[in-house]
Structure formats: C-alpha cells, structure tokens
C-alpha positions as CSV (number, residue, x, y, z in Angstrom):
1,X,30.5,-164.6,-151.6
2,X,28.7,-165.8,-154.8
3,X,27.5,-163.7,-157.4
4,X,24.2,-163.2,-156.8
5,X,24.3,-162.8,-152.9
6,X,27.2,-159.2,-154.3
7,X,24.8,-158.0,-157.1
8,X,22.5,-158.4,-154.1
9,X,24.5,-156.2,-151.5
10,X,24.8,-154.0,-154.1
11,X,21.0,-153.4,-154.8
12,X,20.7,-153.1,-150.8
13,X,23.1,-150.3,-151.1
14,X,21.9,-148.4,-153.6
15,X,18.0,-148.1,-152.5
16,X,19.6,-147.0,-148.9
17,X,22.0,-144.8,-150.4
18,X,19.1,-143.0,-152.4
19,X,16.2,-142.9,-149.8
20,X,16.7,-139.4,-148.9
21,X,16.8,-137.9,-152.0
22,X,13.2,-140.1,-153.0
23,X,12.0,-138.6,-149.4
24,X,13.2,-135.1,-150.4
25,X,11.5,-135.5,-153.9
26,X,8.1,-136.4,-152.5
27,X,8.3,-133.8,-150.1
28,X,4.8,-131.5,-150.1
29,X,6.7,-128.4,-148.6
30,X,7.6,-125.9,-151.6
31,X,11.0,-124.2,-151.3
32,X,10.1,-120.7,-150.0
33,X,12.4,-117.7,-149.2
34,X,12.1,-116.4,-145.5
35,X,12.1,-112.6,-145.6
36,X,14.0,-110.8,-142.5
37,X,12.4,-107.6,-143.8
38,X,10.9,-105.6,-141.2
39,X,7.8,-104.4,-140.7
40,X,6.7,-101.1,-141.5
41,X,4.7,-98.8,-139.2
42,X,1.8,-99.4,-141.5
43,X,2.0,-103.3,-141.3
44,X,3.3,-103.6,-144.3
45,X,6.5,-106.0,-144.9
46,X,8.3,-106.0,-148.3
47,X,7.9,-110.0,-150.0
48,X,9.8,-109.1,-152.7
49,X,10.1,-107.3,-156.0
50,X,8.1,-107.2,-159.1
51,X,11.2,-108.2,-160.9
52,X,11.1,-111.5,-159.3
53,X,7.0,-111.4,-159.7
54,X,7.4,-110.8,-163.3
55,X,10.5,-113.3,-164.1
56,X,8.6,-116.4,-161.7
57,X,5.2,-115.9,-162.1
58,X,4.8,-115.6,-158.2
59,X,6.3,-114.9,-154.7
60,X,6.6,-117.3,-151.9
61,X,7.7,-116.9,-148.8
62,X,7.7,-117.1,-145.0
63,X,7.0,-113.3,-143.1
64,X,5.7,-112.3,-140.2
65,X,2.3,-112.9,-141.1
66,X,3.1,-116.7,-142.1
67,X,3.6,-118.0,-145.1
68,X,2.8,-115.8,-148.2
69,X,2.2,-116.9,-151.7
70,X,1.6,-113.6,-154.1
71,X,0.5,-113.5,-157.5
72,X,-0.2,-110.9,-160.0
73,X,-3.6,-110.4,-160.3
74,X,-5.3,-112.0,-163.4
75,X,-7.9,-109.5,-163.6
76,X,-5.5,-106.5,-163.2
77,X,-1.7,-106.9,-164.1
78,X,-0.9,-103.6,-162.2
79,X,-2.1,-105.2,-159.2
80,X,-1.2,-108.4,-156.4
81,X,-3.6,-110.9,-154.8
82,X,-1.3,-112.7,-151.6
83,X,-3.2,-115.6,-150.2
84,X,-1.2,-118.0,-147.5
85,X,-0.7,-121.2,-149.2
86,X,-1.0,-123.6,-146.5
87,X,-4.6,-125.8,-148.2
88,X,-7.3,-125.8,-145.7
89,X,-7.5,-130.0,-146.3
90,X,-4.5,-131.2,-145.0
91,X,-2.0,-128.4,-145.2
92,X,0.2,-129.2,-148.5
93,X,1.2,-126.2,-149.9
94,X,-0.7,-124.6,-153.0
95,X,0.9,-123.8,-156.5
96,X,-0.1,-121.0,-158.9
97,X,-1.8,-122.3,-161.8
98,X,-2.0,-119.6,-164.4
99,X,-3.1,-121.8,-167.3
100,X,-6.2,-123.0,-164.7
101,X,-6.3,-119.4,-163.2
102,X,-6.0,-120.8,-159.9
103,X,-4.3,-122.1,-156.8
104,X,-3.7,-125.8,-157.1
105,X,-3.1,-128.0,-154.2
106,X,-0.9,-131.2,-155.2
107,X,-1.5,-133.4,-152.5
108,X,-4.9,-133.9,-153.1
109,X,-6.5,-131.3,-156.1
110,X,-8.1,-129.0,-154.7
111,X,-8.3,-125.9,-156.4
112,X,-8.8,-122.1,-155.5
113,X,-9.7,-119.1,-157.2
114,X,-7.4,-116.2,-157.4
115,X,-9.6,-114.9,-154.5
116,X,-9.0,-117.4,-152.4
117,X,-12.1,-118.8,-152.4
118,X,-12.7,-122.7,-152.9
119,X,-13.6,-124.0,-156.4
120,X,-12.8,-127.7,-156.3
121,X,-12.8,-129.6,-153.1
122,X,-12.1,-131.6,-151.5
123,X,-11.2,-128.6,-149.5
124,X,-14.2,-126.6,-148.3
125,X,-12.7,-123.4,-146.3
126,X,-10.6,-120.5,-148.8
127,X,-7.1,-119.9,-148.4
128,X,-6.3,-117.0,-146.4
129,X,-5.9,-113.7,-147.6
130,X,-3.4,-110.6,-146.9
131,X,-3.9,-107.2,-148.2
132,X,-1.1,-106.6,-151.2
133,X,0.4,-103.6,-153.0
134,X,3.3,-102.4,-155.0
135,X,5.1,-99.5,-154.3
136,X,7.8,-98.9,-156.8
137,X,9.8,-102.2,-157.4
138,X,8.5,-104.0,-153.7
139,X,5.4,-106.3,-153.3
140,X,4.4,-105.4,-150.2
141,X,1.7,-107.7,-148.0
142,X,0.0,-106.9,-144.8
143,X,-1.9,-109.4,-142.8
144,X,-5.8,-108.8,-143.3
C-alpha cells in the first residue's frame, strides 16, 4: 500500500467513525426530561420546580399531556405560560427566545409569541397551550 491510497483509508475511517455524532448534532429533537409524576385529581402533573425554571430559563419535558415546554411569563414573573413545543410547520421543536420574547422554531424560523400564537411564519396555526401554575416550589401544567 502506497502512501496516498493509507492517508486515504484513513480519511474513509474517520468520516465513518464520526457520522453519528454529525447525525446526533443536527438532530431537531431537544433533550427533554420525561416526568413519571402522576397526575393529580385536579389534572394537574408536577413539570418541575421553579428552581430549575429560575436557574434554565425554561422547563421541557414529556407528561401525560405530551410534550411541555414552560416558561415564566414575561409579562408577570410570578406566573407560567406552558405551550407544547412541537411547531405546527413540520414538527421541530421550539426554543425559548427571551431576548426575541418568543418561541423560536430552528428548523425553519418561525416564531411564536409567549401566547402561543403565531408571529412569524412560515407556520400559520399557534402552538398548543396547557393551563400552568405554581404551587410552592412545583410548576404544575394541566392540559387545556
């Protein structure tokens, strides 16, 4: 084997060797906690606490509602907004924007207003919304 045909091989190697971690990079799926929590007799399911709220700057996870994204309310620190994240375009999943004030889709821009409701398309239905509280330290959400 000549020198270029092994600095060859090794090229080979190295893009196969690496391919899943590029796949797992582009990836549109957010990490998200899945809560085992169960549901209270007033539909309510805890989706975590206001210490994690405060510290990340939001909540997402998978309940038994679906997928939950929560954010402290812009207009009103003492309360949440929850929206499902899934983007009524093509389904990537939404990030919180607080410089923008909005949900942000990456896959294609679209943007939302803390409401929900669409504000930059190319998506033209709102995110989904749940009702949300706290209750002592626990963001709780209930589907709407």
């Amino acid at each position: 084997m000549n020198r270029r045909e092994f600095i060859g091989w090794v090229g080979v190697g190295s893009l196969a060797s690496s391919l899943p971690v590029v796949i797992a990079a582009c990836s549109s799926e957010t990490k998200s906690q899945s809560t085992t929590t169960p549901v209270r007799a007033d539909g309510f399911q805890v989706v975590g606490t206001v210490a994690d709220l405060d510290k990340n700057g939001q909540l997402l996870n998978d309940n038994t509602a679906g997928k939950v994204l929560a954010i402290k309310d812009p207009s009103n620190n003492t309360k949440v907004i929850a929206v499902n994240p899934t983007c009524t375009h093509k389904g990537c999943v939404v990030e919180w924007k607080q410089d923008q004030n909005a949900f942000v889709c990456p896959c294609h821009g679209s943007k939302f207003a803390s409401d929900g409701k669409v504000t930059n398309g190319p998506a033209e239905q709102p995110l989904a919304t749940y009702i949300a509280k706290v209750e002592g330290n626990e963001v709780l959400v209930k589907g709407s």
